[in-house]
PyMOL Python script that loads the backbone (N, CA, C, O; Angstrom):
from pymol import cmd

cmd.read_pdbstr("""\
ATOM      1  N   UNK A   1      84.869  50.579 131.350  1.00  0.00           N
ATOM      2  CA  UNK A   1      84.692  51.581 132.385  1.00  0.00           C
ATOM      3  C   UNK A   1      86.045  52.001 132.928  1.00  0.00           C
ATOM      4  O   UNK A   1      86.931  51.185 133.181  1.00  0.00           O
ATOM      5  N   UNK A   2      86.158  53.246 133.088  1.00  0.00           N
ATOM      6  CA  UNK A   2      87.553  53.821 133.810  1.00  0.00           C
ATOM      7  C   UNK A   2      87.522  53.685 135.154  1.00  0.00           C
ATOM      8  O   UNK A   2      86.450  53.997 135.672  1.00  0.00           O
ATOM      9  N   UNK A   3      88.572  53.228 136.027  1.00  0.00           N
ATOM     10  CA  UNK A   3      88.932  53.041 137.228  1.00  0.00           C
ATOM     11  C   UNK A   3      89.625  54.203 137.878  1.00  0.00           C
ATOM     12  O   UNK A   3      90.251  54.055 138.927  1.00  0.00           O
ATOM     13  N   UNK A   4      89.486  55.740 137.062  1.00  0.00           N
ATOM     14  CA  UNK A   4      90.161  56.676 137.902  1.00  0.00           C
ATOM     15  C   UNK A   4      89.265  57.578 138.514  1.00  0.00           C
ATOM     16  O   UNK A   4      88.056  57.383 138.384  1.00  0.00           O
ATOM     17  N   UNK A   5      89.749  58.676 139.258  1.00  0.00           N
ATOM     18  CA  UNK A   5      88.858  59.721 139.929  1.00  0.00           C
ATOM     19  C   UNK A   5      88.218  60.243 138.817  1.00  0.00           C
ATOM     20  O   UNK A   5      88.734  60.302 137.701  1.00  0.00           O
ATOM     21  N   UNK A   6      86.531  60.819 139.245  1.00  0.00           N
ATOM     22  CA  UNK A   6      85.562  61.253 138.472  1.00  0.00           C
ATOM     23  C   UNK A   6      86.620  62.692 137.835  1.00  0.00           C
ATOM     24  O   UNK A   6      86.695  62.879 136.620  1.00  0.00           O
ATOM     25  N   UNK A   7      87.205  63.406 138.616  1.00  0.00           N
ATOM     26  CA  UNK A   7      87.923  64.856 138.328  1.00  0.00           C
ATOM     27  C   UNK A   7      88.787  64.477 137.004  1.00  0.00           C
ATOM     28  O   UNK A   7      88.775  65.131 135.961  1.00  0.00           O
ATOM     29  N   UNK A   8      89.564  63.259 137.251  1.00  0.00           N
ATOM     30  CA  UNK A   8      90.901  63.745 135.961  1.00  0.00           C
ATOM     31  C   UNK A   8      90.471  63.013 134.562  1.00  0.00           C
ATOM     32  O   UNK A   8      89.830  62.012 134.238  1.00  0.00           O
ATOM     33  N   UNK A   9      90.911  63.667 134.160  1.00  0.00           N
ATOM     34  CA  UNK A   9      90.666  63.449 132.300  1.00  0.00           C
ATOM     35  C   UNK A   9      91.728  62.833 132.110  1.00  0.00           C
ATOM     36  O   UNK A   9      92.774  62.889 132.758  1.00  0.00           O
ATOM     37  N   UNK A  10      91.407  62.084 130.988  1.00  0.00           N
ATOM     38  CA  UNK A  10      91.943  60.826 130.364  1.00  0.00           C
ATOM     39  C   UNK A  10      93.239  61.495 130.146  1.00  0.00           C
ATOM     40  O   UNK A  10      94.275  60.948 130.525  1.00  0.00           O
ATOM     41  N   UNK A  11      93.253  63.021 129.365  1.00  0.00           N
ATOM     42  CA  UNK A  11      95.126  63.218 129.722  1.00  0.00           C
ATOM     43  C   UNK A  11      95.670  63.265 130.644  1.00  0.00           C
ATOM     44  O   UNK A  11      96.901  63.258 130.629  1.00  0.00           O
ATOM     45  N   UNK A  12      94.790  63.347 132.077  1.00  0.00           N
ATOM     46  CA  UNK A  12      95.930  63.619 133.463  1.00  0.00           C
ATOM     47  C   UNK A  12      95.871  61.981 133.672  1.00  0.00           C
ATOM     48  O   UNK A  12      96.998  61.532 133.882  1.00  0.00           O
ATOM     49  N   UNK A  13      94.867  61.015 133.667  1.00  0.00           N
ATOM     50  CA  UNK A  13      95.227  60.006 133.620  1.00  0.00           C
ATOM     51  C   UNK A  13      96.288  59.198 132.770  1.00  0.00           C
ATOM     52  O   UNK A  13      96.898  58.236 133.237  1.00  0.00           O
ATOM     53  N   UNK A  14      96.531  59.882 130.905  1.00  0.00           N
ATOM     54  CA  UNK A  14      97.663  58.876 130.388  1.00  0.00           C
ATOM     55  C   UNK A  14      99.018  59.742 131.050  1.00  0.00           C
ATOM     56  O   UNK A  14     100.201  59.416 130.957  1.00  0.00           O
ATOM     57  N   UNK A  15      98.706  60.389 131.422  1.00  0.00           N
ATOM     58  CA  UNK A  15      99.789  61.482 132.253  1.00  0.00           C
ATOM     59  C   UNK A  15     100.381  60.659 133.207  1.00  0.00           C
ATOM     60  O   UNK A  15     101.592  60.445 133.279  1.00  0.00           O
ATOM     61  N   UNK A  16      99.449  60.156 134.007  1.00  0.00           N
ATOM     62  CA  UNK A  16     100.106  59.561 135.070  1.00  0.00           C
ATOM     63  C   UNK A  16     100.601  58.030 134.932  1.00  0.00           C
ATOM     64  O   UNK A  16     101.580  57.488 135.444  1.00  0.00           O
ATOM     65  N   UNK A  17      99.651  57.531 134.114  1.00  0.00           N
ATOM     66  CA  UNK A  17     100.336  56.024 133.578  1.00  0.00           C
ATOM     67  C   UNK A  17     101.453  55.738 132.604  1.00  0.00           C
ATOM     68  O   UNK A  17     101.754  54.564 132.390  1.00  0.00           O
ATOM     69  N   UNK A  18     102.062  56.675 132.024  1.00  0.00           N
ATOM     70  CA  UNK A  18     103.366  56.846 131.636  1.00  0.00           C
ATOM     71  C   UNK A  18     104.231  57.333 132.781  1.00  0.00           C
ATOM     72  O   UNK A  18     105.388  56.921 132.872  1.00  0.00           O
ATOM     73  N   UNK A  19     103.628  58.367 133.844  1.00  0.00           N
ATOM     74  CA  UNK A  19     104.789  58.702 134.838  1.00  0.00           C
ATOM     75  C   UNK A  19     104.730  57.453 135.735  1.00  0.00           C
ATOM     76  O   UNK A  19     105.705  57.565 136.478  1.00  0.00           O
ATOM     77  N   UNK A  20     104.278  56.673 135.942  1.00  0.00           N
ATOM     78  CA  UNK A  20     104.315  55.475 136.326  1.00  0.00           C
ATOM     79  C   UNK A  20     105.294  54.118 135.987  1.00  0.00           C
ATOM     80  O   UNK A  20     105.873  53.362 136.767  1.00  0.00           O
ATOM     81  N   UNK A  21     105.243  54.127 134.714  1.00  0.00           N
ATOM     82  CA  UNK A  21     105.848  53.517 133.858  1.00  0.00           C
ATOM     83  C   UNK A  21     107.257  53.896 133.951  1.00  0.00           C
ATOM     84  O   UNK A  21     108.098  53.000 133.879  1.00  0.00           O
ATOM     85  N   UNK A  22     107.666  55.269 134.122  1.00  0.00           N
ATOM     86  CA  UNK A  22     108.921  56.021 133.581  1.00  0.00           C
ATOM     87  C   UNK A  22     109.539  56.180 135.074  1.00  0.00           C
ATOM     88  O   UNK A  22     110.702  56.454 135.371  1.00  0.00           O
ATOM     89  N   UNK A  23     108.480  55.943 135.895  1.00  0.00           N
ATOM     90  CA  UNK A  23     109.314  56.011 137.402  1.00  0.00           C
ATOM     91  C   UNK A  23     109.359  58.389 137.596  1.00  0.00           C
ATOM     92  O   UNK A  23     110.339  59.048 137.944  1.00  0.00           O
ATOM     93  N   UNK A  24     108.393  58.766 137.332  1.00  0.00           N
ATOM     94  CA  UNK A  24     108.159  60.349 137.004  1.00  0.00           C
ATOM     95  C   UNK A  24     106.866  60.507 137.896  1.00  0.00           C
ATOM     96  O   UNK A  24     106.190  59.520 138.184  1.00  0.00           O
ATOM     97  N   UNK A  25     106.551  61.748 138.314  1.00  0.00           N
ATOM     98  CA  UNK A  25     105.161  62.199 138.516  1.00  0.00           C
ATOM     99  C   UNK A  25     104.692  62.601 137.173  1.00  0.00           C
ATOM    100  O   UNK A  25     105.506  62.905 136.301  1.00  0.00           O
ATOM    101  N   UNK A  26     103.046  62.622 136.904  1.00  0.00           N
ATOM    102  CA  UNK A  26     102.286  63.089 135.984  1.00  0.00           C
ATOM    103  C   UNK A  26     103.243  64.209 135.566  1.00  0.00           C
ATOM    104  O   UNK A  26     104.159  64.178 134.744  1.00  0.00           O
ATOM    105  N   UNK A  27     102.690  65.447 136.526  1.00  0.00           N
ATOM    106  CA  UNK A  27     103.619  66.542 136.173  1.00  0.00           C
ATOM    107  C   UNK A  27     104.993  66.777 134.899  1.00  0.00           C
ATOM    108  O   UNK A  27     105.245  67.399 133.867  1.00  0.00           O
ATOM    109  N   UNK A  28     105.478  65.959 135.690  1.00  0.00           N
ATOM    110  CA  UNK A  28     106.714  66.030 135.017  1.00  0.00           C
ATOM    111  C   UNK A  28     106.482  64.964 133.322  1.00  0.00           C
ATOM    112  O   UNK A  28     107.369  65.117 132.483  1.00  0.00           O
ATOM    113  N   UNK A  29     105.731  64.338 133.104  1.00  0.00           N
ATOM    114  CA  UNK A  29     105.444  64.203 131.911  1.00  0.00           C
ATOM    115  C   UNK A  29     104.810  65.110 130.865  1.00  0.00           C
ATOM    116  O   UNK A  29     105.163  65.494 129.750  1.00  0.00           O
ATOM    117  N   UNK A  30     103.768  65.307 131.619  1.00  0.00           N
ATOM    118  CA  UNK A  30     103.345  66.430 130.814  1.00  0.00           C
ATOM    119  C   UNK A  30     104.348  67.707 130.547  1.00  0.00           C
ATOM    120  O   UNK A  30     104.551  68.090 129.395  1.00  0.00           O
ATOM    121  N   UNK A  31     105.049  68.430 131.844  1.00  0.00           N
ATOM    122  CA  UNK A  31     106.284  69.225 131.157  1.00  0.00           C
ATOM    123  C   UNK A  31     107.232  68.896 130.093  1.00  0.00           C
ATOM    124  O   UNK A  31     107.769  69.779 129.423  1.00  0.00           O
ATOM    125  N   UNK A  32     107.413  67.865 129.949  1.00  0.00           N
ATOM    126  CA  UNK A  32     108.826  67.266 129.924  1.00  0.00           C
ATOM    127  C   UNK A  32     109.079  66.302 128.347  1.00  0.00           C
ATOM    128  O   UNK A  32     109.905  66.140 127.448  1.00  0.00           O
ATOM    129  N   UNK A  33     107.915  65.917 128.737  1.00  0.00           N
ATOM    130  CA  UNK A  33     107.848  64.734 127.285  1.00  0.00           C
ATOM    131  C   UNK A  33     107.181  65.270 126.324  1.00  0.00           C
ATOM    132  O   UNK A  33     105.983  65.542 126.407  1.00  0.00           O
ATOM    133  N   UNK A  34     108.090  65.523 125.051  1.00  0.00           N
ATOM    134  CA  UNK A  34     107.620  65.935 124.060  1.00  0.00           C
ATOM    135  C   UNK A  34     106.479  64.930 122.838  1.00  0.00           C
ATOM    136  O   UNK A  34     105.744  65.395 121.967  1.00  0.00           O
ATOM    137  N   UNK A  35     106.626  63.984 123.078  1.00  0.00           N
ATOM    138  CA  UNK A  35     106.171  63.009 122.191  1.00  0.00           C
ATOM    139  C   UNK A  35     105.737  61.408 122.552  1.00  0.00           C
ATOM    140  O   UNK A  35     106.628  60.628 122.888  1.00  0.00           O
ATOM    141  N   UNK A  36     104.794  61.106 122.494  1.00  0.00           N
ATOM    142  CA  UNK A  36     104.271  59.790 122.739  1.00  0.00           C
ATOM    143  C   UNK A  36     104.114  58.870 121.761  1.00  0.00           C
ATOM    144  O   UNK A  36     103.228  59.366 121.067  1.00  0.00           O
ATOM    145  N   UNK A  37     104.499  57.579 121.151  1.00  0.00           N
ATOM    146  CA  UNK A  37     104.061  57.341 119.818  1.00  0.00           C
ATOM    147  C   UNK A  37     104.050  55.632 119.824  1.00  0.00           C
ATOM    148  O   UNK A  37     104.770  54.979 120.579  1.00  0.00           O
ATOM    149  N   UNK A  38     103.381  55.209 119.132  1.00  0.00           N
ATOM    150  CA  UNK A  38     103.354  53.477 119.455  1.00  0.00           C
ATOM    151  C   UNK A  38     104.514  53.257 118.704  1.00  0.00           C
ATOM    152  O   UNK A  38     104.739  54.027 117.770  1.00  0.00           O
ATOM    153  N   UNK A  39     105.544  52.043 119.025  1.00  0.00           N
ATOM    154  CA  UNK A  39     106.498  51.721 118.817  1.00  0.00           C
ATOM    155  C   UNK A  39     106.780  50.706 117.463  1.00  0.00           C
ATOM    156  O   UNK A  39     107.853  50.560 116.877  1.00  0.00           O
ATOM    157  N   UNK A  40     105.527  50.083 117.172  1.00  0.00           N
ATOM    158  CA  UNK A  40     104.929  49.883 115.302  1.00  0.00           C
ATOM    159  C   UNK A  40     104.495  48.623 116.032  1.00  0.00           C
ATOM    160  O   UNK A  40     103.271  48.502 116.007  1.00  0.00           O
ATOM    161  N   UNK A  41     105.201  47.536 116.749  1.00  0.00           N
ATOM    162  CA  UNK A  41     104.526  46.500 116.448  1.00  0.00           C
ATOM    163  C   UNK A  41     103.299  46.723 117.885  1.00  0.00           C
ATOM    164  O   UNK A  41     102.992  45.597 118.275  1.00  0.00           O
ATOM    165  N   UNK A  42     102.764  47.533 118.494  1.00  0.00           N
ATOM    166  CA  UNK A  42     101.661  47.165 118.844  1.00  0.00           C
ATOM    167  C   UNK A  42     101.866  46.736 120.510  1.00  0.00           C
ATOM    168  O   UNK A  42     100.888  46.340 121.143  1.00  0.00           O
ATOM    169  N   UNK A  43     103.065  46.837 121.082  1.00  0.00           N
ATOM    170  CA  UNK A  43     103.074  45.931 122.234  1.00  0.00           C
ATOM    171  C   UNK A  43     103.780  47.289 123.067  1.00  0.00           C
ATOM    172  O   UNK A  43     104.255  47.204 124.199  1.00  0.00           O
ATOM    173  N   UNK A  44     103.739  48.385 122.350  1.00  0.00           N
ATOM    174  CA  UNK A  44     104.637  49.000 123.612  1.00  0.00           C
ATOM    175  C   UNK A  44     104.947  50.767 123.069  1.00  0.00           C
ATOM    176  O   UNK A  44     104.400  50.824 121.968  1.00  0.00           O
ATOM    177  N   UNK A  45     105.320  51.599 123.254  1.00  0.00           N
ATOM    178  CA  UNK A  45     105.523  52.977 123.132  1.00  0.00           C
ATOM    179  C   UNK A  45     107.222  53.591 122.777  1.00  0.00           C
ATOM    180  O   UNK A  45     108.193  52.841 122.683  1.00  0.00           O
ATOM    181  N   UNK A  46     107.270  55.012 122.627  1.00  0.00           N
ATOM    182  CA  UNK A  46     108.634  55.031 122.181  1.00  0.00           C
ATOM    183  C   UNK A  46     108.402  56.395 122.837  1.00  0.00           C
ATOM    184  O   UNK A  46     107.755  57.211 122.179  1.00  0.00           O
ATOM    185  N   UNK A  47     108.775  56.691 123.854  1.00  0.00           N
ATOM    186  CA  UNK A  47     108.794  58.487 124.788  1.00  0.00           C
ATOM    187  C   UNK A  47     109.904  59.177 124.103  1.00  0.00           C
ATOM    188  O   UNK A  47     111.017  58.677 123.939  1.00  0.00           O
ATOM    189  N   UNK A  48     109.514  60.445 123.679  1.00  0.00           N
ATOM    190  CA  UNK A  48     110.522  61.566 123.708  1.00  0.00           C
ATOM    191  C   UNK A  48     111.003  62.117 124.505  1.00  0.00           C
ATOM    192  O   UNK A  48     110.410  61.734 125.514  1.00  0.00           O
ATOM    193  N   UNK A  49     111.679  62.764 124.773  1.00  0.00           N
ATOM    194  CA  UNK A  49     112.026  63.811 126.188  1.00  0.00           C
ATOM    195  C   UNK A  49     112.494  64.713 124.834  1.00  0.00           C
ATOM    196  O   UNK A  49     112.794  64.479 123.663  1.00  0.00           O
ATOM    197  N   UNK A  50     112.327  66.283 126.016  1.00  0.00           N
ATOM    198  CA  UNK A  50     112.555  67.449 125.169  1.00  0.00           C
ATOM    199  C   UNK A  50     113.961  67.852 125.603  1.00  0.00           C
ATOM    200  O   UNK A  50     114.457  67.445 126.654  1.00  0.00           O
ATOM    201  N   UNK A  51     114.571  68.654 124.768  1.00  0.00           N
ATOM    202  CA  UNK A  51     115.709  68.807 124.736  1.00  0.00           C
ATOM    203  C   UNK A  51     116.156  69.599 126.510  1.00  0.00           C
ATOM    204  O   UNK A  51     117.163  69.488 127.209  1.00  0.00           O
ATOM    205  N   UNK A  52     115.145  70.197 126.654  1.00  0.00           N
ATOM    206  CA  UNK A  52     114.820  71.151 127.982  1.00  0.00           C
ATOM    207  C   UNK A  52     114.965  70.919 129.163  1.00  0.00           C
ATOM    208  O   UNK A  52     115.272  71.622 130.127  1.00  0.00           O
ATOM    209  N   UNK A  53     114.545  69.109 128.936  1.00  0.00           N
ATOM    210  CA  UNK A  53     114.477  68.110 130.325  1.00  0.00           C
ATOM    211  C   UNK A  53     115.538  68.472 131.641  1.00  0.00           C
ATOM    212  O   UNK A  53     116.638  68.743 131.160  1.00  0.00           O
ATOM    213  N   UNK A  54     115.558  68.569 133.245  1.00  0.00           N
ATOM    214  CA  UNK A  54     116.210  69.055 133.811  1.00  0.00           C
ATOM    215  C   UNK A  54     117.253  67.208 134.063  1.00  0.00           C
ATOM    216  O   UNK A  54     116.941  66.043 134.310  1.00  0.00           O
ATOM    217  N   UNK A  55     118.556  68.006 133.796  1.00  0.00           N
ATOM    218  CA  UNK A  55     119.465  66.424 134.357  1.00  0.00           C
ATOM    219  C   UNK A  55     119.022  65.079 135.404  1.00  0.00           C
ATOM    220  O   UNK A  55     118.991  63.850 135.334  1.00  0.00           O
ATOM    221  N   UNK A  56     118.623  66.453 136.670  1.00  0.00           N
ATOM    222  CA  UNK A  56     117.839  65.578 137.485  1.00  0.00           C
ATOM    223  C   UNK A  56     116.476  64.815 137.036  1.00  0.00           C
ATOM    224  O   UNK A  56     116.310  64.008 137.951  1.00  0.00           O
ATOM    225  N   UNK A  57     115.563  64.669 136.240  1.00  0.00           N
ATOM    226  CA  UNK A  57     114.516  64.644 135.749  1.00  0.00           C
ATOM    227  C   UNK A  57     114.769  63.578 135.362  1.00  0.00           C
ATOM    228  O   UNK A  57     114.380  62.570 135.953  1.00  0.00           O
ATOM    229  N   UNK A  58     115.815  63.534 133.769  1.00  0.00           N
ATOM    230  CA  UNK A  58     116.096  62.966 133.116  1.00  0.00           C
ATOM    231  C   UNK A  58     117.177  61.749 133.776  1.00  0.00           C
ATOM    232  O   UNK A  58     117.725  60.994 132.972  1.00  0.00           O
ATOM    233  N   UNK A  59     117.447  61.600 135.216  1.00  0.00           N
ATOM    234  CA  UNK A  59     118.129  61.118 135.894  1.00  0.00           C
ATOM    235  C   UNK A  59     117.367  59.596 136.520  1.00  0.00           C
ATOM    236  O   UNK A  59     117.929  58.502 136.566  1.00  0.00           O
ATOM    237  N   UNK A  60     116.188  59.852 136.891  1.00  0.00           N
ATOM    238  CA  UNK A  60     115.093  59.268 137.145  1.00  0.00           C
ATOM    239  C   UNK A  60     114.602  58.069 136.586  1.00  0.00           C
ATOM    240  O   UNK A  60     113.926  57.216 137.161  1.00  0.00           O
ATOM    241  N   UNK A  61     115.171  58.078 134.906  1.00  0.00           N
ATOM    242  CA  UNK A  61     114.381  57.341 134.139  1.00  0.00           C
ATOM    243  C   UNK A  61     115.754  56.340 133.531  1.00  0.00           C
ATOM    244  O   UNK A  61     116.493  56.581 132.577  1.00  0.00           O
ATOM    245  N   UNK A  62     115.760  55.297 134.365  1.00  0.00           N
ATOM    246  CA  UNK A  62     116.782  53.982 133.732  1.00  0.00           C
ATOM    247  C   UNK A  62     116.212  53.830 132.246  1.00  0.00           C
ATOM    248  O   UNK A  62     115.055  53.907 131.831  1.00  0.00           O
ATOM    249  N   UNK A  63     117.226  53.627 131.692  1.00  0.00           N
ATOM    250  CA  UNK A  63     116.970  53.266 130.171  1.00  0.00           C
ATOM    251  C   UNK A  63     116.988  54.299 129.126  1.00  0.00           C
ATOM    252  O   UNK A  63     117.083  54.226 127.901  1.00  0.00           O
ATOM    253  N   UNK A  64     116.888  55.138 129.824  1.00  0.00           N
ATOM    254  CA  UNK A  64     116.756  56.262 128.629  1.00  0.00           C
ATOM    255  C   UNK A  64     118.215  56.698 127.781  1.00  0.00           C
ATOM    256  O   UNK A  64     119.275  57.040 128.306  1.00  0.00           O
ATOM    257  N   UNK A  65     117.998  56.606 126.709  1.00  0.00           N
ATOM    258  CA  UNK A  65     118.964  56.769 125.910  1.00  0.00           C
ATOM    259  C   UNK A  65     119.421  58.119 125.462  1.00  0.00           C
ATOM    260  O   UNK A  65     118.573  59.000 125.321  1.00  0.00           O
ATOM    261  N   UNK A  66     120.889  58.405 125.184  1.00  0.00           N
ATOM    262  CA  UNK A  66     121.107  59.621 124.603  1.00  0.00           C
ATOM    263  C   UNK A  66     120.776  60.501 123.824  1.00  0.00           C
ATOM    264  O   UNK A  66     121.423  61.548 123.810  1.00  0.00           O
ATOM    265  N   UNK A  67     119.887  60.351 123.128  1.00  0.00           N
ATOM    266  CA  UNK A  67     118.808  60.503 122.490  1.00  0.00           C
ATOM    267  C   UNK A  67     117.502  60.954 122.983  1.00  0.00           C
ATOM    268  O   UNK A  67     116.522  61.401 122.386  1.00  0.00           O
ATOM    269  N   UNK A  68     117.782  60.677 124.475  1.00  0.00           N
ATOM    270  CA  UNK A  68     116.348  61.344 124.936  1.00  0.00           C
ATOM    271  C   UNK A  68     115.389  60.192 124.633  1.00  0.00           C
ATOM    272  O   UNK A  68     114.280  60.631 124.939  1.00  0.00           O
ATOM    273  N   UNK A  69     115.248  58.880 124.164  1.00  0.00           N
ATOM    274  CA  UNK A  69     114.133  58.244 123.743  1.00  0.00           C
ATOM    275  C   UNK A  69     114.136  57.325 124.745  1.00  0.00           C
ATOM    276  O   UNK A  69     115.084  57.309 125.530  1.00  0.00           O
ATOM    277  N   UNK A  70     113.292  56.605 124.845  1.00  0.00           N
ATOM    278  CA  UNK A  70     112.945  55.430 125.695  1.00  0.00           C
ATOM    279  C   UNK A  70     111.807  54.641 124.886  1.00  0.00           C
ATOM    280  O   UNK A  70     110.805  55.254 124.520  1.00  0.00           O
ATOM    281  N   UNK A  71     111.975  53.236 124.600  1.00  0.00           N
ATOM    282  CA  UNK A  71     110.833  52.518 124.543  1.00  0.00           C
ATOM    283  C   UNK A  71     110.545  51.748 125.892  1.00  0.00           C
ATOM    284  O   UNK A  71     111.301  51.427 126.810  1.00  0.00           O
ATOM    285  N   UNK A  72     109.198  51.565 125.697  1.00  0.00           N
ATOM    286  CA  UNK A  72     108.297  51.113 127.279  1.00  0.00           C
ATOM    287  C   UNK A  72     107.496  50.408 126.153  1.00  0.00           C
ATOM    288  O   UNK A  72     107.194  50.575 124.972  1.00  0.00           O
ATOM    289  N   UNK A  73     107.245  49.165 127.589  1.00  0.00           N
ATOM    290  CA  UNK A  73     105.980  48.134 127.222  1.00  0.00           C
ATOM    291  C   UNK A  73     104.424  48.795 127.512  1.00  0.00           C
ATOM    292  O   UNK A  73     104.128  49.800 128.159  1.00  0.00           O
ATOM    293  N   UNK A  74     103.567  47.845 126.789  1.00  0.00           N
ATOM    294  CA  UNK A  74     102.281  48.430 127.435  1.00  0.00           C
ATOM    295  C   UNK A  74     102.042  48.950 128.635  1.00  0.00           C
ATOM    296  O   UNK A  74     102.726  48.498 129.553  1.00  0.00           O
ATOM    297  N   UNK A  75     100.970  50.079 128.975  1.00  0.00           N
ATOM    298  CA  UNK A  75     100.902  50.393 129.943  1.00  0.00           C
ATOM    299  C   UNK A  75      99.568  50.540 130.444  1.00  0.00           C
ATOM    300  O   UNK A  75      99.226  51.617 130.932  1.00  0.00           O
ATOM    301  N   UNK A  76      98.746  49.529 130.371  1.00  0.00           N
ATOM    302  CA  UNK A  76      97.159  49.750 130.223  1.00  0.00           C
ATOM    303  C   UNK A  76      96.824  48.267 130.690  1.00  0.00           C
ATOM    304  O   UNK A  76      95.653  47.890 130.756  1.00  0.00           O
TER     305      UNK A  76
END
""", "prot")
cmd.dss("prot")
cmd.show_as("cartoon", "prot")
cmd.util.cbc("prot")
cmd.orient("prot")
């Protein structure tokens, strides 16, 4: 059973549990992040950011590499 409001759909919800994760509002994931993808072994994710991302945005998120990538642990 889902624990979120009856209104948001499972994308505004993984929306917000990555902007959670990333230290971001929903919003700004969904603008911003080009790509979501499991990281192979199963325990964690690998975020894109788009080339577009605003400095400040991209300012937000410790860890993120020059590259724009970030891996994150589970988030569920």
């Amino acid at each position: 059973m889902n624990d979120y409001p009856m209104d948001e759909t499972d994308s505004d919800h993984r929306h917000r549990q990555f902007g959670q994760a990333l230290g971001l509002d929903a919003d700004e994931v969904e603008l911003w992040v080009s790509s979501i993808e499991e990281d192979g072994s199963g325990m964690g994710y690998v975020v894109h950011f788009s080339s577009e991302t605003p400095v400040d945005v991209l300012a937000k998120v410790p860890g993120l590499g020059a590259d724009l990538t970030i891996n994150i642990g589970p988030i569920d």
